[in-house]
C-alpha positions, 0 to 999 in steps of 0.5 A: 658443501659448506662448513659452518664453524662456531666458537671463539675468535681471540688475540692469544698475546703470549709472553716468556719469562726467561727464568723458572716462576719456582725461584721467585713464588715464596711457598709461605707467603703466597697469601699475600701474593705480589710478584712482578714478572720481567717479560723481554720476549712478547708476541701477539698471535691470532687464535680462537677455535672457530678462528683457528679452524677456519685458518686450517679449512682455508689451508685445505682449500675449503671454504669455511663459513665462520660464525662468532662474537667479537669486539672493538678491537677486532680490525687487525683480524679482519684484515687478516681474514680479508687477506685469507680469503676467509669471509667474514659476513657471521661476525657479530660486533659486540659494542663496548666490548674487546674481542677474547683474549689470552694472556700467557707467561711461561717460563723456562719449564714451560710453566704457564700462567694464563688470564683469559678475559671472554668478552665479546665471547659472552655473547655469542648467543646473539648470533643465530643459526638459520636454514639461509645461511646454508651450512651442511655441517657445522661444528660447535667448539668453545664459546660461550655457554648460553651460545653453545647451547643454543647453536647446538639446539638450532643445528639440530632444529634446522637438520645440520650435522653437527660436531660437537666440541665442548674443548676448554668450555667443557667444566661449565656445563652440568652432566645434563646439559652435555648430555643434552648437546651430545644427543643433539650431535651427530659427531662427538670430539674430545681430548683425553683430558676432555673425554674423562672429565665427561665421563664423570660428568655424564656418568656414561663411558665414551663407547657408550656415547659413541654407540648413539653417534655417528663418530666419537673422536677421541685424541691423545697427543702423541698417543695419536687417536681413535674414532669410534663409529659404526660399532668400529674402533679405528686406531690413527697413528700420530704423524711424525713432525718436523719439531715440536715447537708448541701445541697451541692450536693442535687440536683445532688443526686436527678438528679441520681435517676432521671436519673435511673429511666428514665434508667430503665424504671420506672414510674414516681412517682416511679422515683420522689420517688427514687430521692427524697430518694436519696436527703434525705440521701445526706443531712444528711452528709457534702460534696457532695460526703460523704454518702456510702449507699448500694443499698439494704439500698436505697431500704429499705429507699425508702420502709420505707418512701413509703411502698414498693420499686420498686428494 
């Protein structure tokens, strides 16, 4: 099996205010907003969904085949790719752009501001899926849109299952567009926030979406999740972490075991437990790509919250 991962690959350069923003925004006069914030603690981390997702199939000892768009500041990735194992032969280089990237300050309430910049990004639809590069499953997460679309309608076309996962790109879309890209998948996955917004987007409920797919996977943080497929709902659990740290990359984390245990063949509640297991341990450390697990320390966490394990 080989797992085709599309989306963003982006530098996430993270910033902390060690102050609240409140104290120094004057309500009357934020039209004519000029402020400076002082930042002593700064960290660049690697981050973008497909990027964080292949990260996470790597840890499980999968072999992800990772497709996008990215720019001319992209060697340290690589490099970091190389060291991991993790091929990069799908990655476009887009001259006269910078690879996506996040700018987030977050202050002591954890109030964040973010400035994204796409780059690279915007042409994601320069790269193409094709029968030769000989996925089984693919995923599409967020890139960009005209490359969403795309990928999604040439997964379909080459007869790829396909999970479908609008994330943070869901708003560009309209309500036919998302319609058109659901019924081109074979698995929907979406957060709370997500699945609402595509509700009234599409006007259709997520069980009545889910009742054209193989599985629609909703998650709710803490809340846990909930699969529906087969006319079934299955309730997972969220697993107890070591510490809540920071929920960057969560979703992407919990998308690799989902992603691996379609692959594999596994049931359902099986594979909601591994994705589960596998948002718990990202969350206890900072940056989406930080946590070094081995894969018998992720069977025996998945043993240790549900009494046995599937590997």
């Amino acid at each position: 099996m080989k797992t085709l991962v599309t989306g963003s690959m982006a530098y996430d350069t993270i910033m902390v205010f060690p102050d609240r923003f409140c104290n120094h925004l004057l309500a009357d006069q934020l039209h004519i907003l000029n402020v400076c914030f002082l930042t002593p603690e700064m960290r660049r981390e690697y981050g973008g969904t497909a990027g964080n997702i292949a990260y996470n199939l790597k840890l499980l000892d999968d072999d992800p085949l990772l497709m996008a768009t990215v720019g001319e500041d992209i060697a340290p990735y690589l490099e970091r790719l190389k060291r991991l194992g993790i091929g990069a032969g799908s990655l476009k280089y887009i001259s006269g752009q910078f690879t996506a990237q996040a700018f987030i300050t977050t202050d002591l309430d954890n109030n964040q501001i973010i400035a994204f910049h796409p780059g690279a990004m915007n042409h994601s639809h320069e790269n193409r899926i094709g029968v030769e590069l000989g996925a089984t499953l693919a995923i599409v997460g967020p890139d960009g849109k005209e490359g969403m679309l795309q990928h999604s309608r040439q997964c379909a076309a080459h007869g790829i299952p396909l999970v479908f996962d609008p994330g943070q790109g869901l708003p560009m879309f309209s309500g036919e567009e998302l319609m058109e890209m659901v019924k081109l998948a074979s698995y929907l996955a979406v957060n709370d926030y997500e699945g609402k917004m595509l509700e009234e987007k599409t006007g259709r409920k997520l069980e009545e979406l889910a009742r054209d797919l193989k599985a629609l996977v909703l998650t709710m943080g803490g809340q846990g999740s909930v699969i529906f497929a087969g006319g079934k709902r299955h309730e997972i659990a969220c697993v107890a972490a070591d510490s809540v740290l920071d929920p960057t990359g969560c979703g992407d984390a919990y998308r690799a075991g989902l992603l691996y245990g379609i692959a594999h063949g596994w049931d359902w509640p099986s594979t909601g437990r591994l994705a589960s297991v596998m948002g718990s341990i990202k969350i206890a450390h900072r940056g989406a790509q930080n946590h070094t697990p081995s894969r018998d320390e992720i069977s025996a966490r998945y043993r240790k919250a549900f009494g046995s394990s599937p590997f």
